[in-house]
Backbone as a chain_set.jsonl record, in Angstrom:
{"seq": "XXXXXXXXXXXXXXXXXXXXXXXXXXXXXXXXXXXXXXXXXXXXXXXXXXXXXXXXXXXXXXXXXXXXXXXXXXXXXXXXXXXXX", "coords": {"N": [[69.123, 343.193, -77.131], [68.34, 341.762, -80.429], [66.492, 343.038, -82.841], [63.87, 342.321, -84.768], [63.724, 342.976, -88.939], [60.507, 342.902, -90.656], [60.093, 341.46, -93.662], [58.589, 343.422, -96.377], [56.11, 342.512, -98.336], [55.888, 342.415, -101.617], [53.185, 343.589, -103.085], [50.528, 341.191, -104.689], [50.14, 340.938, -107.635], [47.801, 339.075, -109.26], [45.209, 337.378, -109.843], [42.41, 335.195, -109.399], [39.667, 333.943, -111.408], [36.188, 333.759, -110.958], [33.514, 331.444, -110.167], [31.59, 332.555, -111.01], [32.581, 333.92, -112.796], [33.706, 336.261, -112.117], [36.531, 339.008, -111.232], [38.885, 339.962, -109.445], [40.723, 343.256, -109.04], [44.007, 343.575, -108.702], [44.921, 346.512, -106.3], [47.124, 347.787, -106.738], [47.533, 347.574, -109.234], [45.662, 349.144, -110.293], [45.926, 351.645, -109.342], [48.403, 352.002, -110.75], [47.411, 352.058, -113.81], [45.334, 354.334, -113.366], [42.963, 353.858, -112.922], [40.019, 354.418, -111.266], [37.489, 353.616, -108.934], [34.34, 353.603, -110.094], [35.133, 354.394, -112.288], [34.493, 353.731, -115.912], [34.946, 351.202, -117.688], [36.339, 349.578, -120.847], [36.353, 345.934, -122.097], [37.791, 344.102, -123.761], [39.556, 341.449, -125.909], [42.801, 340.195, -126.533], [43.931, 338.07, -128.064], [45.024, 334.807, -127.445], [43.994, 333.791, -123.738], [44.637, 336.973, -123.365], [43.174, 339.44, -121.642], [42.551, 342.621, -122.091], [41.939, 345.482, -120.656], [40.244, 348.723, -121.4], [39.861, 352.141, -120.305], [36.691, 353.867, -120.508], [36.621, 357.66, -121.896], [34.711, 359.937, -120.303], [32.987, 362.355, -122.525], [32.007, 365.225, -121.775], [33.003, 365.044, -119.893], [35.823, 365.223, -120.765], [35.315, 367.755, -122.053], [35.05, 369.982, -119.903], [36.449, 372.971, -119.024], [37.747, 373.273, -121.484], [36.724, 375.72, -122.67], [38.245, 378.145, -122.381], [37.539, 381.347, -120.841], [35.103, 381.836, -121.54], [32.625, 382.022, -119.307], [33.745, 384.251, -118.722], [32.746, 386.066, -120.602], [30.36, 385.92, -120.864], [26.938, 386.677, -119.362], [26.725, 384.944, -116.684], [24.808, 385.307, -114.309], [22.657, 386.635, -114.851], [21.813, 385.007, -116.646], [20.79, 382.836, -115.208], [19.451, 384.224, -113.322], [16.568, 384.256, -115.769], [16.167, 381.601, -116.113], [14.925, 381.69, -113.634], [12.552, 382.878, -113.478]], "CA": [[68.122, 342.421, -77.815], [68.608, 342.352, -81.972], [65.089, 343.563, -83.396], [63.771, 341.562, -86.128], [62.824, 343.293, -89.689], [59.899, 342.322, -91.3], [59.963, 341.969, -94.941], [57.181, 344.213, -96.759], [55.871, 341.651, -99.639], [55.336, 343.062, -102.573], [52.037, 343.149, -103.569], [50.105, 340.089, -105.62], [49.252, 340.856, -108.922], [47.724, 338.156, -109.762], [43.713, 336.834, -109.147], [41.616, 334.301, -109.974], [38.123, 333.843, -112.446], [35.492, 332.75, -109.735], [32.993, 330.392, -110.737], [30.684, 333.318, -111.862], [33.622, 334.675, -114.245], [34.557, 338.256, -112.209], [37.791, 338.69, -111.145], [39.34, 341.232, -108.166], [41.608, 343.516, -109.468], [45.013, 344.482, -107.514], [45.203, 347.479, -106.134], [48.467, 348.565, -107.409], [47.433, 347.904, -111.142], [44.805, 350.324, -110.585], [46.728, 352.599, -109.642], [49.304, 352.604, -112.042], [46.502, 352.486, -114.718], [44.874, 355.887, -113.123], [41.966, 353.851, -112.948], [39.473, 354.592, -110.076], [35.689, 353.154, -108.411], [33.501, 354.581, -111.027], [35.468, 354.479, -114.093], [34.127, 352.859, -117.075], [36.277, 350.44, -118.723], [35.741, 348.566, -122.083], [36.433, 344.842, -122.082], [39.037, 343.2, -124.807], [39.969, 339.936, -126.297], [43.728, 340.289, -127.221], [44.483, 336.969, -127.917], [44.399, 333.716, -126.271], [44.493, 334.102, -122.333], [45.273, 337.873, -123.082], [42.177, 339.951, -121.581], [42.745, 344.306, -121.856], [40.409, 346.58, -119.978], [40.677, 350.097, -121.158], [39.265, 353.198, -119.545], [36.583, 354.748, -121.716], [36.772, 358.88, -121.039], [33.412, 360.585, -120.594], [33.161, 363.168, -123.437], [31.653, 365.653, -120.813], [34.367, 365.277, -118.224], [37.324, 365.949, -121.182], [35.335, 368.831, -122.663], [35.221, 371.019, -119.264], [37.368, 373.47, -119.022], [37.98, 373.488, -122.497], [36.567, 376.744, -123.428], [38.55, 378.945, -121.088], [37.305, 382.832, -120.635], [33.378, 381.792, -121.528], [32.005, 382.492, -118.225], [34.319, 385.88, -118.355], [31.763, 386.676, -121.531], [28.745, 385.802, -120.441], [26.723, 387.402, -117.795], [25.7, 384.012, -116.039], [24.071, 385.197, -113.019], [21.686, 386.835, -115.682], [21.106, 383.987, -117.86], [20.476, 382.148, -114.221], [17.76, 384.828, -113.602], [15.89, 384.048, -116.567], [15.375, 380.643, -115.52], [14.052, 381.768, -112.351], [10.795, 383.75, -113.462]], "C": [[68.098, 342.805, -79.288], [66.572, 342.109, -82.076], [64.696, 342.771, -84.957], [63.259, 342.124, -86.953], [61.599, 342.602, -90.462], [59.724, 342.45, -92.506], [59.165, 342.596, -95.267], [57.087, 343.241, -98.201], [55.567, 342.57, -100.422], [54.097, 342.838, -103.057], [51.549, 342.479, -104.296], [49.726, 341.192, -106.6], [48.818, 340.3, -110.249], [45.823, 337.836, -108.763], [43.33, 336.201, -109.811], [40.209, 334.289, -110.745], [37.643, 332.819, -111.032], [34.772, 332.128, -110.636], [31.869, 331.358, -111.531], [31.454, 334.414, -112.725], [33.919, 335.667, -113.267], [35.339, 337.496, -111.277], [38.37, 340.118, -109.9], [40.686, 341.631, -108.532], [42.76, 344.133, -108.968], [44.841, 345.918, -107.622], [46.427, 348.674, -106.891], [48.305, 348.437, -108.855], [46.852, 348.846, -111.526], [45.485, 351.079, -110.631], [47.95, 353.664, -110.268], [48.616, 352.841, -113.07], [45.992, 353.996, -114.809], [43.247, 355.29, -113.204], [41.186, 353.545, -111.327], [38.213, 354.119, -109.949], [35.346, 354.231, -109.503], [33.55, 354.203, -112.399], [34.864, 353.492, -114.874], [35.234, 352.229, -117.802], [35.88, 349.333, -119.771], [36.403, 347.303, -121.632], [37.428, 344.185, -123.621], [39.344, 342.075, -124.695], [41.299, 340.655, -126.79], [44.474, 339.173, -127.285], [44.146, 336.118, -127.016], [44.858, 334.05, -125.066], [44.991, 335.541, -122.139], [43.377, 338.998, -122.649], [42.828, 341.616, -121.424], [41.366, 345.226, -121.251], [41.179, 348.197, -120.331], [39.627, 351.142, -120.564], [38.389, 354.143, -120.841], [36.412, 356.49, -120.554], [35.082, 359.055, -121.155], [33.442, 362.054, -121.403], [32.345, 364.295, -122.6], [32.363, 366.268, -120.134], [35.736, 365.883, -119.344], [36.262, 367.199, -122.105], [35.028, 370.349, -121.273], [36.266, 371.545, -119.05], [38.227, 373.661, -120.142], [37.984, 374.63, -123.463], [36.893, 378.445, -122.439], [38.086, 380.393, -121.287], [35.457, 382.74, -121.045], [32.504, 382.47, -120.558], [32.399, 384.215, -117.8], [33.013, 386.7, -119.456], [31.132, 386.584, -121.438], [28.284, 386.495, -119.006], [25.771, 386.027, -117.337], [25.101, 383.855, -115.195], [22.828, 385.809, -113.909], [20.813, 385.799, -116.212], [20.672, 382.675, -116.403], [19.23, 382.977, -113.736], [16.566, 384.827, -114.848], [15.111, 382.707, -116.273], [14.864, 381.025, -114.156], [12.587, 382.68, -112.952], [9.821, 382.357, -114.051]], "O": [[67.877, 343.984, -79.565], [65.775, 341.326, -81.559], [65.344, 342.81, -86.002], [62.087, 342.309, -86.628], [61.928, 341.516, -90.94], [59.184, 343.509, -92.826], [58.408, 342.645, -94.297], [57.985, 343.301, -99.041], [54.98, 343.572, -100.013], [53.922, 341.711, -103.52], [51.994, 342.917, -105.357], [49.075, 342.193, -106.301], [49.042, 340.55, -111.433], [45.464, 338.022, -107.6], [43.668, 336.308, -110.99], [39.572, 335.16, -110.152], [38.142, 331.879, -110.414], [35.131, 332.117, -111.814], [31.334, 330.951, -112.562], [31.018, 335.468, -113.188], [34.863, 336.25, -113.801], [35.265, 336.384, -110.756], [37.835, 341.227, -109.939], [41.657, 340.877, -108.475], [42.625, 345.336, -108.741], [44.658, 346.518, -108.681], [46.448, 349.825, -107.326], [48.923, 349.172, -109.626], [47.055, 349.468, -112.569], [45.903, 351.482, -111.717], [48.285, 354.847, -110.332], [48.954, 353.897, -113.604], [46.089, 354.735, -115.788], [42.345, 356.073, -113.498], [41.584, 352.754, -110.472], [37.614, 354.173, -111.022], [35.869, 355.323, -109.724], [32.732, 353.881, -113.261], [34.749, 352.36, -114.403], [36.197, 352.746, -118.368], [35.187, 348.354, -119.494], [37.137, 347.497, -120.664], [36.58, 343.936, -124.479], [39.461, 341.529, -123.598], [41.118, 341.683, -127.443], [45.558, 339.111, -126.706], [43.362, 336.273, -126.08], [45.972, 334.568, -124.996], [45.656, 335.763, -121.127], [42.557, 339.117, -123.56], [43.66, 341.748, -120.527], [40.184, 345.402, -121.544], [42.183, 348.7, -119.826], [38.476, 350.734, -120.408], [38.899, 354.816, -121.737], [36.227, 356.636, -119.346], [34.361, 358.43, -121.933], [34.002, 362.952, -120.774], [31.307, 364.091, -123.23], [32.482, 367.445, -119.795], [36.517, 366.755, -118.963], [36.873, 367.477, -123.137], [34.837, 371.506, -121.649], [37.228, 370.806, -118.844], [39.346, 374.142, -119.968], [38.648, 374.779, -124.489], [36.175, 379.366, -122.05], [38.463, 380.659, -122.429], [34.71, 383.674, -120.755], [31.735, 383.37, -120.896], [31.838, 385.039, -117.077], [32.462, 387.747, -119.116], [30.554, 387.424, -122.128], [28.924, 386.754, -117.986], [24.555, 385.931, -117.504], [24.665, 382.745, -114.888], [21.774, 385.3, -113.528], [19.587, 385.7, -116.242], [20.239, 381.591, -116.795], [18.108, 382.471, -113.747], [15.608, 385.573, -114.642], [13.888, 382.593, -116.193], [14.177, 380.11, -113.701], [11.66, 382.853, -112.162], [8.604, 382.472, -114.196]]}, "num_chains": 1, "name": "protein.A"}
């Protein structure tokens, strides 16, 4: 009995403007982007029919871990007993 393969489609990436403008964005764009549920992303005009969404960062999230050996200089279970009285 020959076994039949089934192609694997490549994924759409491609969607439509509903009637209340939003739009469902493939999966696989996200993920080549690096963009994830959550992220914030600005909105762009680049031309006619050209729409850009970029990812803004949270200035927060890229300054942890920025100031490496801090916590080695500080005594923060101290400065965590202070707020407790």
């Amino acid at each position: 009995m020959a076994s039949k393969v089934k192609a694997v489609a490549k994924p759409s990436r491609t969607t439509r403007v509903s009637s209340k403008n939003q739009v469902t964005l493939p999966v696989a764009v996200l993920a080549e982007a690096h963009v994830q549920a959550g992220d914030n992303v600005r909105v762009e005009s680049d031309g006619d029919g050209k729409i850009v969404l970029v990812r803004e960062n949270d200035p927060v999230e890229d300054a942890i871990g920025s100031m490496p050996g801090l916590s080695a200089a500080t005594n923060l279970e101290a400065l965590r007993d202070e707020w407790e009285r």
